[in-house]
C-alpha positions in Angstrom: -42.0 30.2 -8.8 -42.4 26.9 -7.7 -41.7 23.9 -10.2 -42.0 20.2 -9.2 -38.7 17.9 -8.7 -38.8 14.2 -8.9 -36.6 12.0 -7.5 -35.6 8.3 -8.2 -33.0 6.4 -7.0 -30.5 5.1 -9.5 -27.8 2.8 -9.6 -24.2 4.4 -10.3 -21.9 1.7 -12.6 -18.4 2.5 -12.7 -16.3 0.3 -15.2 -13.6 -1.3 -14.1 -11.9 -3.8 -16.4 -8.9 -4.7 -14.8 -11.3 -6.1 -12.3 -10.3 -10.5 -12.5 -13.5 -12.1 -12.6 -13.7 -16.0 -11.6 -12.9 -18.3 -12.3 -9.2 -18.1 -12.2 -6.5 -20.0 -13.6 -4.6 -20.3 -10.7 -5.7 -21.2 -6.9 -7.2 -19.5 -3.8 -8.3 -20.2 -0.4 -9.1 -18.0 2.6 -6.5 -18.4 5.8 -6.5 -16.8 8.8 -2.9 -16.1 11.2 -3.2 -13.7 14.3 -1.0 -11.6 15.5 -0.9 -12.8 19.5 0.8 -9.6 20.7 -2.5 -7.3 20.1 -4.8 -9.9 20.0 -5.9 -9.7 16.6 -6.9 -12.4 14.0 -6.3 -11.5 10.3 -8.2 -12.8 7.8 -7.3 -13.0 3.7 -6.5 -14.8 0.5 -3.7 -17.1 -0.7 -3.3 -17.3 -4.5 -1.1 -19.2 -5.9 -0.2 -20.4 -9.2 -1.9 -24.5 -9.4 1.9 -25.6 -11.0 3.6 -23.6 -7.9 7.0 -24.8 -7.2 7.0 -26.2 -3.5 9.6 -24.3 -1.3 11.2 -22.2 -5.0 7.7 -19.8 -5.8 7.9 -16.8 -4.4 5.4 -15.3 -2.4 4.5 -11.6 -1.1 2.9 -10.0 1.9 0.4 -6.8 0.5 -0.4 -4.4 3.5 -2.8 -1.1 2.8 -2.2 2.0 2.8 -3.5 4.2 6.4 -7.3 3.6 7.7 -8.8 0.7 7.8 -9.1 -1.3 4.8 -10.4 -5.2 3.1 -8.0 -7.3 1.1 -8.5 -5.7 -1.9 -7.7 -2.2 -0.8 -10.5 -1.6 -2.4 -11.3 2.6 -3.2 -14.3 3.9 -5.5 -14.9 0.3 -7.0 -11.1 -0.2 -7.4 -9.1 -3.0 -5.8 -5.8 -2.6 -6.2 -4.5 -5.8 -4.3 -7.2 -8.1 -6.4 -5.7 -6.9 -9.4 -2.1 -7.3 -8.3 -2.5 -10.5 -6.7 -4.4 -11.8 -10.1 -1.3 -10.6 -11.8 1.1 -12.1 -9.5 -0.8 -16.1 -9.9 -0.6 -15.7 -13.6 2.8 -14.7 -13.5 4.6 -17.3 -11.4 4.4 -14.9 -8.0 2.3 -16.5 -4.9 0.4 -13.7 -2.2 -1.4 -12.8 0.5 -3.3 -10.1 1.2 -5.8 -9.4 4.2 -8.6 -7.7 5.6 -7.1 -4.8 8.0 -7.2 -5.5 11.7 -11.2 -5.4 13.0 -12.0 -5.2 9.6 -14.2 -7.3 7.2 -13.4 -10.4 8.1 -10.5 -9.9 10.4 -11.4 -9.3 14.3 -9.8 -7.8 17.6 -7.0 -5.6 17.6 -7.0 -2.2 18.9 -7.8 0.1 16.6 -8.4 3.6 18.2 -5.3 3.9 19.5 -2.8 1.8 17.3 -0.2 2.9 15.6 2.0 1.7 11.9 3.8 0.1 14.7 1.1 -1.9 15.9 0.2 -2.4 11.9 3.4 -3.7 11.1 3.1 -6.3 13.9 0.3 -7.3 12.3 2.0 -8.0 8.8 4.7 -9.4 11.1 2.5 -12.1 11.7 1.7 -12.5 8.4 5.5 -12.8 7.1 5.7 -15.7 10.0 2.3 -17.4 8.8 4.1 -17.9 5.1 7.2 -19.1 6.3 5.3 -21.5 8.7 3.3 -22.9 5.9 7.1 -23.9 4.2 5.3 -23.8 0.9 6.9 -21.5 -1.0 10.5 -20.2 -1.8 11.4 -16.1 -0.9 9.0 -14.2 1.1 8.9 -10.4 0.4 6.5 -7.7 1.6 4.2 -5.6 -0.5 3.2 -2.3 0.9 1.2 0.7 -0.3 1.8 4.4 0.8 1.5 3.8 5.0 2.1 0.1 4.1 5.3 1.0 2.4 6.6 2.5 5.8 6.0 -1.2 7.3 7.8 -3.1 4.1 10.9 -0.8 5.3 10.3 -1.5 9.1 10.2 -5.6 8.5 12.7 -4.9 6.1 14.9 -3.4 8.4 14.2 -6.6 11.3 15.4 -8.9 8.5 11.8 -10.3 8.2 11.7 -9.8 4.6 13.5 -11.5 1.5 12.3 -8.2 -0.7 10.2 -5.3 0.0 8.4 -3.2 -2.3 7.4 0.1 -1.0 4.8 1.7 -3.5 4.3 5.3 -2.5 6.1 5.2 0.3 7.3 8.1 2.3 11.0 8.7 2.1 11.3 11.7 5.0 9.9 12.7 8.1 6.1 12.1 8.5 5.5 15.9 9.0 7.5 16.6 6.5 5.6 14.6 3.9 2.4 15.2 5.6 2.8 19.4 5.1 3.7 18.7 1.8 0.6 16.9 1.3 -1.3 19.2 2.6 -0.1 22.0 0.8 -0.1 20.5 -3.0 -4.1 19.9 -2.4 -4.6 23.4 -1.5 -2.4 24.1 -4.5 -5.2 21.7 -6.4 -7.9 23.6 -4.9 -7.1 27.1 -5.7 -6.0 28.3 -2.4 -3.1 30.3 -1.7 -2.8 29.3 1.9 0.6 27.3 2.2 1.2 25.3 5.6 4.7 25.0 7.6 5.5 22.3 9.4 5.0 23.8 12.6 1.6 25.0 11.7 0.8 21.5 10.1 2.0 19.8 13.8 0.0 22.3 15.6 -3.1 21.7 13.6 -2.9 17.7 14.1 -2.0 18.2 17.8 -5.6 19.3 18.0 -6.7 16.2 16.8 -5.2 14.2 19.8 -5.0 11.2 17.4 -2.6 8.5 18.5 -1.8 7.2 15.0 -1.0 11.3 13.4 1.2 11.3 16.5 3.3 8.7 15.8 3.3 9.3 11.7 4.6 12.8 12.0 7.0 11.9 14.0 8.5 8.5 12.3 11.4 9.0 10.6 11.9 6.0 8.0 15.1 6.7 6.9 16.7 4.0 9.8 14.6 1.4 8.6 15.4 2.1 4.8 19.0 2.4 5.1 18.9 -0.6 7.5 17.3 -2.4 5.1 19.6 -4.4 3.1 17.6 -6.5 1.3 16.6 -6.1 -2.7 13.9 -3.0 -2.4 12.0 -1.7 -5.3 10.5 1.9 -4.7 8.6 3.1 -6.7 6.0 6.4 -6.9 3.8 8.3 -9.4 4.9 11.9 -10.9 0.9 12.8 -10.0 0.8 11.6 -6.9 -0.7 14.6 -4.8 -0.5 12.2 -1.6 3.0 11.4 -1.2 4.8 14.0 -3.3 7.3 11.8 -5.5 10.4 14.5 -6.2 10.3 14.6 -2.0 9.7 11.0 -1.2 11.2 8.8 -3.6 14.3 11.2 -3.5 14.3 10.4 0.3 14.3 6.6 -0.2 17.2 7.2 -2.6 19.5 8.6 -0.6 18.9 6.9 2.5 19.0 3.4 0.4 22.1 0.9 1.3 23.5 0.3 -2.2 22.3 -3.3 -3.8 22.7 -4.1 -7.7 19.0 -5.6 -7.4 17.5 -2.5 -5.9 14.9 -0.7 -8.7 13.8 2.6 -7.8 11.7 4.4 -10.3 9.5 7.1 -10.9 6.2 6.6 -13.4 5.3 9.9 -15.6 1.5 10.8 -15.1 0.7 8.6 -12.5 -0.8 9.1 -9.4 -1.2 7.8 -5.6 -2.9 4.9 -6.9 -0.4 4.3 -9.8 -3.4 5.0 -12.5 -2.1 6.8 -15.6 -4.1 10.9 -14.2 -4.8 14.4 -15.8 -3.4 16.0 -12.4 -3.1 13.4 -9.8 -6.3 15.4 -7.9 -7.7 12.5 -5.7 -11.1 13.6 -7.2 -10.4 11.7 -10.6 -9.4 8.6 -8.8 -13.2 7.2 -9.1 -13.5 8.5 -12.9 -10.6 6.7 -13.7 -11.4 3.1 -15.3 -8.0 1.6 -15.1 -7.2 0.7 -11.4 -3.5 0.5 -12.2 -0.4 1.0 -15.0 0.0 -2.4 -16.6 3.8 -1.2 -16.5 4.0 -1.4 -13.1 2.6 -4.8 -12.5 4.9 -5.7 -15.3 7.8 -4.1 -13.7 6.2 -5.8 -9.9 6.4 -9.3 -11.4 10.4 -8.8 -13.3 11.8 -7.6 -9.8 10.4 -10.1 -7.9 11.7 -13.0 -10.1 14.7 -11.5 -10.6 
């Protein structure tokens, strides 16, 4: 039989109320630093609190997570970074956070073929740009899953006065990678498990320059070499980068400081939301965009 079907376009609103909404209590403006070596401008926002302490208020670097990204890093209506940084300004805590190279705003930079290498010169730049300014006191670096590889790797050059690596990988980039893989087939209802050999072989295919270098980057040099205060932190959920692995990795490689916090966060996920399973399917039908806790816990290591 046939029977009719009519079609009209609607508009989806998903709620987000950790979302700041203007105007704020604290100050922002746009700035732009480049990163000479790979000819790229970067483009993002200061905020700062309006009674900042000249040269004593703390400031932190955010850098995304892997593919290109804005400021925000902003997923299904969520924005992370505008949440944290909002948090930060009310809190005492200065920021930046910008658009990813050739991205929104930010231009140039080779982007087919770079690298977390070539990413990390780009936050680099953006650790020099604060310290240039000589507005503000200690400046740390803020990095989300692939950005928590580069907190460690400026961390490790001495570039940073903190780093806080959230989700970052704590073993081999196959290694993590396979594990990845495998707990979202384990999601999916698929018995197929992965080695790492059959992982490697699969992304060979791919002839991606990026994969390349992720699987094989070790991080545990750059977090043992690291010897400044590090908070590390990762969700129980998180289906991404698999916290009993990960964190456990960035434990034991850790040099031993009294201001180091490592912690793991019961129920949440990759993007630190409090999650039924941690399935990157509920990350859209989740309203909170992330555990007050751990912008509470954010703010109390940075000060400390």
């Amino acid at each position: 039989m046939a029977f009719p079907l009519t079609l009209k376009r609607g508009e989806e609103k998903l709620n987000r109320p950790q979302t700041p909404v203007e105007p704020f209590p604290y100050k922002t403006e746009e700035v732009t630093f480049t990163n000479a070596t790979d000819k790229a401008t970067l483009v993002g926002t200061l905020s700062y609190p309006t009674d900042y302490k000249k040269g004593k208020t703390p400031v932190v670097l955010m850098v995304t997570g892997s593919g290109q990204e804005n400021r925000d890093e902003e997923i299904f209506g969520h924005k992370p970074f505008l949440v944290i940084a909002d948090y930060l300004a009310r809190h005492g805590v200065a920021s930046l956070r910008y658009d990813d190279r050739s991205f929104g705003k930010s231009t140039g930079g080779d982007v087919k073929h770079a690298t977390t290498a070539d990413f990390a010169r780009d936050a680099a730049s953006g650790i020099e740009f604060l310290r240039t300014l000589k507005l503000f006191g200690k400046v740390g670096v803020l990095g989300h899953s692939e950005g928590g590889s580069i907190a460690f790797m400026l961390g490790a050059k001495g570039k940073a006065d903190f780093v806080i690596s959230m989700a970052g990988i704590g073993v081999r980039g196959d290694t993590a990678l396979t594990t990845q893989a495998n707990r979202l087939l384990e999601l999916s209802g698929q018995p197929t498990r992965l080695s790492t050999l059959q992982f490697r072989v699969n992304a060979f295919i791919k002839k991606s320059p990026w994969l390349n270098f992720f699987m094989d980057y070790d991080p545990a040099e750059d977090i043992s070499k690291t010897l400044c205060p590090v908070m590390g932190i990762n969700g129980e959920r998180d289906v991404q980068v698999i916290s009993s692995l990960n964190l456990a990795g960035i434990k034991a490689h850790l040099t031993e400081n009294s201001k180091n916090f490592v912690k793991e966060y019961p129920t949440l996920n990759h993007l630190f939301q409090h999650s039924t399973t941690g399935n990157v399917l509920e990350y859209r039908m989740i309203e909170e965009t992330i555990s007050p806790e751990v912008l509470e816990d954010i703010v109390r290591f940075i000060k400390q």
